[in-house]
mmCIF file of the C-alpha atoms, coordinates in Angstrom:
data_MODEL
# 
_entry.id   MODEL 
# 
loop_
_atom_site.group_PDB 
_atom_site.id 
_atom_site.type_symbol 
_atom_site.label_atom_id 
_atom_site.label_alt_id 
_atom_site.label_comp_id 
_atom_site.label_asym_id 
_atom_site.label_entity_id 
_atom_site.label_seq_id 
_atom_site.pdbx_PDB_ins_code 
_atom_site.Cartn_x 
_atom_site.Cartn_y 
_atom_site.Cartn_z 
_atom_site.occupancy 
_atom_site.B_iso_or_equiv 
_atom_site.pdbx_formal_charge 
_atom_site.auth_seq_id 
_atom_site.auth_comp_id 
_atom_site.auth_asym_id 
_atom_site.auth_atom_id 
_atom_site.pdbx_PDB_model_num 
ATOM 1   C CA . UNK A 1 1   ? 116.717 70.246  61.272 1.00 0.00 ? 1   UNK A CA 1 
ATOM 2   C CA . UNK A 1 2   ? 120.527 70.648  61.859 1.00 0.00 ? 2   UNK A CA 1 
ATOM 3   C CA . UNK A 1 3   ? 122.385 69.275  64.443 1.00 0.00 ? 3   UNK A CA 1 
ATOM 4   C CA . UNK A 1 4   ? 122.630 70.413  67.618 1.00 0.00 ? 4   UNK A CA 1 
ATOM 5   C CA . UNK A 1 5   ? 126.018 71.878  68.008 1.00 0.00 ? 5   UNK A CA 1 
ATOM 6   C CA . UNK A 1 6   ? 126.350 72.820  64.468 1.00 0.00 ? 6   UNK A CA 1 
ATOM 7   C CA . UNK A 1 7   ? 126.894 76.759  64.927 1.00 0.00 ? 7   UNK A CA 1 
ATOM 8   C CA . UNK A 1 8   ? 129.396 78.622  63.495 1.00 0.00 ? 8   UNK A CA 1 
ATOM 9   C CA . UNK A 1 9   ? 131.651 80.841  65.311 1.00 0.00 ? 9   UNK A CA 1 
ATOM 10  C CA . UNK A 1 10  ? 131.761 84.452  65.929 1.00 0.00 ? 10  UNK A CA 1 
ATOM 11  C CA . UNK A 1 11  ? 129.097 87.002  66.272 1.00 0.00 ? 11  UNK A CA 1 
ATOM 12  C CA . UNK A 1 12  ? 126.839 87.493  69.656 1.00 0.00 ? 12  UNK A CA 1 
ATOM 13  C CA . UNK A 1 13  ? 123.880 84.966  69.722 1.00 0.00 ? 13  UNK A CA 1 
ATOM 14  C CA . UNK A 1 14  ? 120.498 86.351  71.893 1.00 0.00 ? 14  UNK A CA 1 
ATOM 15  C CA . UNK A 1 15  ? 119.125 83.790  74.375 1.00 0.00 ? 15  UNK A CA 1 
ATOM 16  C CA . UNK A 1 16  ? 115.901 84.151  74.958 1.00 0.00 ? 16  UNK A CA 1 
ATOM 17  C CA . UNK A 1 17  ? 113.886 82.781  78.226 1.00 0.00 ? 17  UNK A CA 1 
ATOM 18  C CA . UNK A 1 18  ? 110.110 82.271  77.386 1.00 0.00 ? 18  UNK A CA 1 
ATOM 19  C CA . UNK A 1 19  ? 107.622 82.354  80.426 1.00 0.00 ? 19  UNK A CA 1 
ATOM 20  C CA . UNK A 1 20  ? 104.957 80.040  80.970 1.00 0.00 ? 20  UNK A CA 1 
ATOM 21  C CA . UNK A 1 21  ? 105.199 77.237  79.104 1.00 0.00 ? 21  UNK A CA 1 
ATOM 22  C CA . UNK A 1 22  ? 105.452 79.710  76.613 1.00 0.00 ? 22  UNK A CA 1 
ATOM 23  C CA . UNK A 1 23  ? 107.993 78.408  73.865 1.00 0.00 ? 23  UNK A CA 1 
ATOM 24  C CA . UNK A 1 24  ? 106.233 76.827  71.186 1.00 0.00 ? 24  UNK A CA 1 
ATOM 25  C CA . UNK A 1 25  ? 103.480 79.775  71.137 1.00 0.00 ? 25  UNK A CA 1 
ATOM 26  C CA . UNK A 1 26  ? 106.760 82.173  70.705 1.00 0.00 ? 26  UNK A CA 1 
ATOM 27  C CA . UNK A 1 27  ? 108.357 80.098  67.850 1.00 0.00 ? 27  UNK A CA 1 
ATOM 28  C CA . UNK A 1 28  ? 104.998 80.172  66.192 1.00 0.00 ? 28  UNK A CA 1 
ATOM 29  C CA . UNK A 1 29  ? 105.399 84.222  66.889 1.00 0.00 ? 29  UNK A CA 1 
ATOM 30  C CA . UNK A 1 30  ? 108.494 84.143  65.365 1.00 0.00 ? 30  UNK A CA 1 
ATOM 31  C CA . UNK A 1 31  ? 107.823 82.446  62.641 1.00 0.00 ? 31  UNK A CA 1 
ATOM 32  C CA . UNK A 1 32  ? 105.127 85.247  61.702 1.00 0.00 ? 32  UNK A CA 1 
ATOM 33  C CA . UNK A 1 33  ? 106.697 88.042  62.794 1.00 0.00 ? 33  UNK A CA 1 
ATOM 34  C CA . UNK A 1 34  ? 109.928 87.784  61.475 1.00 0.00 ? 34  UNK A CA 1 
ATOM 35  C CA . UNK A 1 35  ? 109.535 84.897  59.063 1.00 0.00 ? 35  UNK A CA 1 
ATOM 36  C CA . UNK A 1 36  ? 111.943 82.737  61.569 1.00 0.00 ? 36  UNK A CA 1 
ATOM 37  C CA . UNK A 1 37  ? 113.219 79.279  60.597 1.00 0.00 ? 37  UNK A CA 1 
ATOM 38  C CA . UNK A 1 38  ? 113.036 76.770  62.938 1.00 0.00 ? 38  UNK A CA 1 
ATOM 39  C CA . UNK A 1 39  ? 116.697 74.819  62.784 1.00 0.00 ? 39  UNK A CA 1 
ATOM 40  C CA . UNK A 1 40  ? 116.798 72.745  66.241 1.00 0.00 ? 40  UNK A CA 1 
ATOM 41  C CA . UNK A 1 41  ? 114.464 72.054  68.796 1.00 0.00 ? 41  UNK A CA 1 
ATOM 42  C CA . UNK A 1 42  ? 115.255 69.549  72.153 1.00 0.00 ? 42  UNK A CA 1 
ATOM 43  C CA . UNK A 1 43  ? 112.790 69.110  74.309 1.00 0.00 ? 43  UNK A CA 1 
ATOM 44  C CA . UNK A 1 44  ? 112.985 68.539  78.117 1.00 0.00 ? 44  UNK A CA 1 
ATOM 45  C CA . UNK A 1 45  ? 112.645 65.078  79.737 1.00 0.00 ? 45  UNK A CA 1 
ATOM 46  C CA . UNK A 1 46  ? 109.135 65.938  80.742 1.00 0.00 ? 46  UNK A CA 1 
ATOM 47  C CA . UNK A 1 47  ? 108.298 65.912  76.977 1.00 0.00 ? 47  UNK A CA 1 
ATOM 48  C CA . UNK A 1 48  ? 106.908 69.763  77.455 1.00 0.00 ? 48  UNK A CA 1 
ATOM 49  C CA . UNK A 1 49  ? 109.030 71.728  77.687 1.00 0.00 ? 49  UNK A CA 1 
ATOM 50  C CA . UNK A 1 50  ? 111.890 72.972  75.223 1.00 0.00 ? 50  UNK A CA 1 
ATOM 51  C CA . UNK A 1 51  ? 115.056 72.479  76.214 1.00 0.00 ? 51  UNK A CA 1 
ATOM 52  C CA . UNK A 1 52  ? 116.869 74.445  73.460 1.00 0.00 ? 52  UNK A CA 1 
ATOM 53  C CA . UNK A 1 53  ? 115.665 75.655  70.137 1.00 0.00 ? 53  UNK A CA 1 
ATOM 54  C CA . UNK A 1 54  ? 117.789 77.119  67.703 1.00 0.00 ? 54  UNK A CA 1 
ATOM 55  C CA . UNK A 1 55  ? 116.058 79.475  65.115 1.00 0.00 ? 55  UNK A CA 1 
ATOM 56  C CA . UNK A 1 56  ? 117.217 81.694  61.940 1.00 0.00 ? 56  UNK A CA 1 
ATOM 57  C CA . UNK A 1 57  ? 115.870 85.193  61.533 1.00 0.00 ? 57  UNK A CA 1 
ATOM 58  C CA . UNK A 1 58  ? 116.984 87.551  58.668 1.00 0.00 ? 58  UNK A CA 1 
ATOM 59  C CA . UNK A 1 59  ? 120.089 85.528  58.569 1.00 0.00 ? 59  UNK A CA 1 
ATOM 60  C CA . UNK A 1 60  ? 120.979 85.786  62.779 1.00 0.00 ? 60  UNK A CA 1 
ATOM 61  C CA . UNK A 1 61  ? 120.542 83.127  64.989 1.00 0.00 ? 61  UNK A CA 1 
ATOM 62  C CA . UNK A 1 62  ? 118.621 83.593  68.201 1.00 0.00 ? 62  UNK A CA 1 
ATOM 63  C CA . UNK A 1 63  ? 118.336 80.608  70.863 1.00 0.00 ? 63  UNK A CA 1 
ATOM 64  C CA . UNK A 1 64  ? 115.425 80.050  73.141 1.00 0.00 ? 64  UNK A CA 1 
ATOM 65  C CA . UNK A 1 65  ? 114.037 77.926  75.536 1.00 0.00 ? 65  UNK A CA 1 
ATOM 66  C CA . UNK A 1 66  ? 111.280 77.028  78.060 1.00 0.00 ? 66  UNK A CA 1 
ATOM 67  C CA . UNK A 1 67  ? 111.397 78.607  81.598 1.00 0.00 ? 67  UNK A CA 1 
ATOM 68  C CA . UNK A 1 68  ? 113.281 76.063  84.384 1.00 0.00 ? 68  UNK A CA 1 
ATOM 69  C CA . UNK A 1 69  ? 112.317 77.461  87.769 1.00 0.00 ? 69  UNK A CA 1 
ATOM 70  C CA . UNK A 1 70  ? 113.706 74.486  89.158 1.00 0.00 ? 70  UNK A CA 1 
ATOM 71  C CA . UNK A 1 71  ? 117.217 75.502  88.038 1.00 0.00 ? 71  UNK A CA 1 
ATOM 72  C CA . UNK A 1 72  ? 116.938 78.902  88.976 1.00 0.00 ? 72  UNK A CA 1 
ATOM 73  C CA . UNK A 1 73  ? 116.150 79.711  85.386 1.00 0.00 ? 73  UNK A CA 1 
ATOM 74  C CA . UNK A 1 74  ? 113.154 82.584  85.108 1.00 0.00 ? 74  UNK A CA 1 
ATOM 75  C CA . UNK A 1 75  ? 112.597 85.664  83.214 1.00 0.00 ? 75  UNK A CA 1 
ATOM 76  C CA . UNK A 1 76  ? 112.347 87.758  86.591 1.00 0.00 ? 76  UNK A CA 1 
ATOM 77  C CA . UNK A 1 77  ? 115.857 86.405  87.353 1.00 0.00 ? 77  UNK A CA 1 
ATOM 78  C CA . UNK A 1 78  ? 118.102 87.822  84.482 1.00 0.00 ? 78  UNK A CA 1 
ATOM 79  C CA . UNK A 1 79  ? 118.044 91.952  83.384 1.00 0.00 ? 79  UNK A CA 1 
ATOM 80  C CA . UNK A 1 80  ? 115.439 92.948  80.909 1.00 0.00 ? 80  UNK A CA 1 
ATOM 81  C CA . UNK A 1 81  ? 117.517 95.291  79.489 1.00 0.00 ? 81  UNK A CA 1 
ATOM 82  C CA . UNK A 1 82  ? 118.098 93.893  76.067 1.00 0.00 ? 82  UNK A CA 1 
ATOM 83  C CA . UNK A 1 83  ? 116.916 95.142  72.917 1.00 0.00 ? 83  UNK A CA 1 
ATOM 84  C CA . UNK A 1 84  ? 116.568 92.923  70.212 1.00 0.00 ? 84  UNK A CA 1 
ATOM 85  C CA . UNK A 1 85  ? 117.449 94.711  66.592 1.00 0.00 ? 85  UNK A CA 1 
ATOM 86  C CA . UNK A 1 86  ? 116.441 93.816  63.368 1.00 0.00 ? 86  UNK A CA 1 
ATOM 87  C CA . UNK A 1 87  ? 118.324 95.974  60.317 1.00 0.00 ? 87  UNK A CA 1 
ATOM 88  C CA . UNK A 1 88  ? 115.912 94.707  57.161 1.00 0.00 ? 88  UNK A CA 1 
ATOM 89  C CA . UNK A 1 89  ? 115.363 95.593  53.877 1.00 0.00 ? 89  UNK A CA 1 
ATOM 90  C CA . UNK A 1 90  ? 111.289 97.159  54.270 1.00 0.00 ? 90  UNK A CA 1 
ATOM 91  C CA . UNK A 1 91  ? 111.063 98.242  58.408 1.00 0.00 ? 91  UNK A CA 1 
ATOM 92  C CA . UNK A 1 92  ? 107.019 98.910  57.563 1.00 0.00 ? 92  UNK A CA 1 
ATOM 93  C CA . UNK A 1 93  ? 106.880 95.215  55.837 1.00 0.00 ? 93  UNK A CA 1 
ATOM 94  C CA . UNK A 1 94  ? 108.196 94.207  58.694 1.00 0.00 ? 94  UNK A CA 1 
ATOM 95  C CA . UNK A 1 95  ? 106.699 96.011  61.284 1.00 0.00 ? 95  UNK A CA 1 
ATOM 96  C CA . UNK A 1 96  ? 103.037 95.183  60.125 1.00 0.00 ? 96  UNK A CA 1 
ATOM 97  C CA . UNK A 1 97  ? 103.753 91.396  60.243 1.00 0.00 ? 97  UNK A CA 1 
ATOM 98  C CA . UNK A 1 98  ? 104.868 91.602  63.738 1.00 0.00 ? 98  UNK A CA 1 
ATOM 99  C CA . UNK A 1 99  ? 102.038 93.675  65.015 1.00 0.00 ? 99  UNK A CA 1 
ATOM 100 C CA . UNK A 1 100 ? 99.734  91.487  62.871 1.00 0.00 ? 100 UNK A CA 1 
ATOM 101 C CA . UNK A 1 101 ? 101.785 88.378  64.798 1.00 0.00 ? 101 UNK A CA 1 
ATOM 102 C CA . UNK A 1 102 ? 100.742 90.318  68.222 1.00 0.00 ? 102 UNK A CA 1 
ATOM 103 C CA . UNK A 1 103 ? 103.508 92.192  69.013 1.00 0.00 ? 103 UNK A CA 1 
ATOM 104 C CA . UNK A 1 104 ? 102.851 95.804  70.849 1.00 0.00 ? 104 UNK A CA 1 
ATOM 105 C CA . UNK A 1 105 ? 104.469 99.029  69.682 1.00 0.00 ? 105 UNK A CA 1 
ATOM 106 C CA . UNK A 1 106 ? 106.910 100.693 72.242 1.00 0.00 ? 106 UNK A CA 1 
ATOM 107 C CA . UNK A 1 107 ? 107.893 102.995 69.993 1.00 0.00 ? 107 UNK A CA 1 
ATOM 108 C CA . UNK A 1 108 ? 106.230 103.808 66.650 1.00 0.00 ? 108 UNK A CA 1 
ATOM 109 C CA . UNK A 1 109 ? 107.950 103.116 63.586 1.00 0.00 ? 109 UNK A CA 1 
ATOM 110 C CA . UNK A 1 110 ? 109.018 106.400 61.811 1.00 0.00 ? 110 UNK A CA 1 
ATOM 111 C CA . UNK A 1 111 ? 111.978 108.180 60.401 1.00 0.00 ? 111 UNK A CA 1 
ATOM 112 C CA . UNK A 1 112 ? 114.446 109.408 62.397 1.00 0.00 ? 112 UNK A CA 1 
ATOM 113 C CA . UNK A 1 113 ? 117.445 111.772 62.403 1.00 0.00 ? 113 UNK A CA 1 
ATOM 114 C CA . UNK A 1 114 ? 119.994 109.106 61.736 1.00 0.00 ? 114 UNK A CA 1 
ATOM 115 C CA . UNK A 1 115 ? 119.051 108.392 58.857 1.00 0.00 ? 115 UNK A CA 1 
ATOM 116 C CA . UNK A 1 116 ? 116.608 104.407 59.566 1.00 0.00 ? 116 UNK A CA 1 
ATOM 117 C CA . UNK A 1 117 ? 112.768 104.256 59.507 1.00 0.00 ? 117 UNK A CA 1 
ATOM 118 C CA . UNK A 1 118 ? 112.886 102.728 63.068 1.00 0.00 ? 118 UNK A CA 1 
ATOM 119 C CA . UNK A 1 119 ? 110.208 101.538 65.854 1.00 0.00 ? 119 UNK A CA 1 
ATOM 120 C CA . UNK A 1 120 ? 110.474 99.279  68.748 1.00 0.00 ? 120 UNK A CA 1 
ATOM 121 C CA . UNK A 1 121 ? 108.076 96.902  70.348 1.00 0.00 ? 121 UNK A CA 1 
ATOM 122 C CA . UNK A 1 122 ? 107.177 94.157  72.460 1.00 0.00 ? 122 UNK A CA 1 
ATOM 123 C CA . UNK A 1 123 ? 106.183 90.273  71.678 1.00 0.00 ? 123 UNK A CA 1 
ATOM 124 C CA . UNK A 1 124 ? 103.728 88.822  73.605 1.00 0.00 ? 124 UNK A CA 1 
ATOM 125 C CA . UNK A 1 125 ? 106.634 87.112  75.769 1.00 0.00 ? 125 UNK A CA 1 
ATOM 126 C CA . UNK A 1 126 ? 107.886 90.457  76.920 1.00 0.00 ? 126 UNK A CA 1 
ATOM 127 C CA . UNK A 1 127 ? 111.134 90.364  75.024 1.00 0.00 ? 127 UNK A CA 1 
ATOM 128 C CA . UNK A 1 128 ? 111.707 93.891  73.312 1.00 0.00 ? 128 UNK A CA 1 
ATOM 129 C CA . UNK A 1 129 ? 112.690 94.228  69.474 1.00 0.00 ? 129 UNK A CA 1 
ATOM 130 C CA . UNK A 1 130 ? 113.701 97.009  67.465 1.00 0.00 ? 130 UNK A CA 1 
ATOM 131 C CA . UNK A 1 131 ? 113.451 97.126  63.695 1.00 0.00 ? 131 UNK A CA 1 
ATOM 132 C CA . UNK A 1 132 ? 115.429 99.824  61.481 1.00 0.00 ? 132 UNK A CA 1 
ATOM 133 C CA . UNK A 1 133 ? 115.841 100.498 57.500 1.00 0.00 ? 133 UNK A CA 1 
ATOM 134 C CA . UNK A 1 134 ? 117.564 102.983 55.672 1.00 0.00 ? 134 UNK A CA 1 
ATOM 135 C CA . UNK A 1 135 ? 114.886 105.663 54.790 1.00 0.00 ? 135 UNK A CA 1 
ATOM 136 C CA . UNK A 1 136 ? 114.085 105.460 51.398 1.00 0.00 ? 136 UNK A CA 1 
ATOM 137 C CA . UNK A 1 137 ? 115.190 108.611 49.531 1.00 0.00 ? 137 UNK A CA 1 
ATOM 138 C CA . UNK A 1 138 ? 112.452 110.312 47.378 1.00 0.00 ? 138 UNK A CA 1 
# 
């Protein structure tokens, strides 16, 4: 795995939060879902928790660790009102893994007046995705 401070600049990295002990079981989702690559993973001094996890999806980075209620650091106690998007190559391809992975449609996948087959959903941690591709022209 790489080292822990080894990301490059620029661009807006998602931090995700994972509830109940939660973060290996969403890595593992991840990992299905979106065919995520796990790059760094720290885990707490109670050996159960993760601390910080760094993983690679469709060439983004998105961070994530264990809850820390002891710190103040919850789900409940920072806005829901993030969407995580995913621009691929094949949005059904990639829509079926996730739902296959457990994730829960929001809204179906279909083509839409702007030109992306696009859906959003839910992963069983709560956190909301969106996946988009260009509609393929007959």
């Amino acid at each position: 795995m790489a080292e822990p401070h080894n990301v490059p600049p620029g661009g807006v990295i998602p931090y995700l939060t994972i509830p109940s002990r939660g973060g290996q079981a969403a890595i593992e989702f991840y990992r299905a879902a979106f065919g995520a690559e796990e790059l760094f993973r720290n885990m707490a001094d109670d050996g159960e928790r993760i601390l910080h996890a760094r993983l690679r999806i469709n060439d983004g980075l998105v961070m994530l660790s264990d809850e820390f209620p002891e710190y103040g650091q919850t789900p409940d106690a920072r806005p829901q009102s993030v969407t995580l998007h995913l621009q691929v190559d094949d949005a059904d391809e990639w829509w079926a893994r996730a739902l296959v992975a457990g994730a829960v449609p929001i809204t179906p996948l279909a083509d839409m007046f702007w030109g992306d087959r696009y859906g959003q959903m839910k992963d069983p941690f709560g956190h909301c995705w969106s996946i988009g591709a260009p509609v393929a022209k007959a």
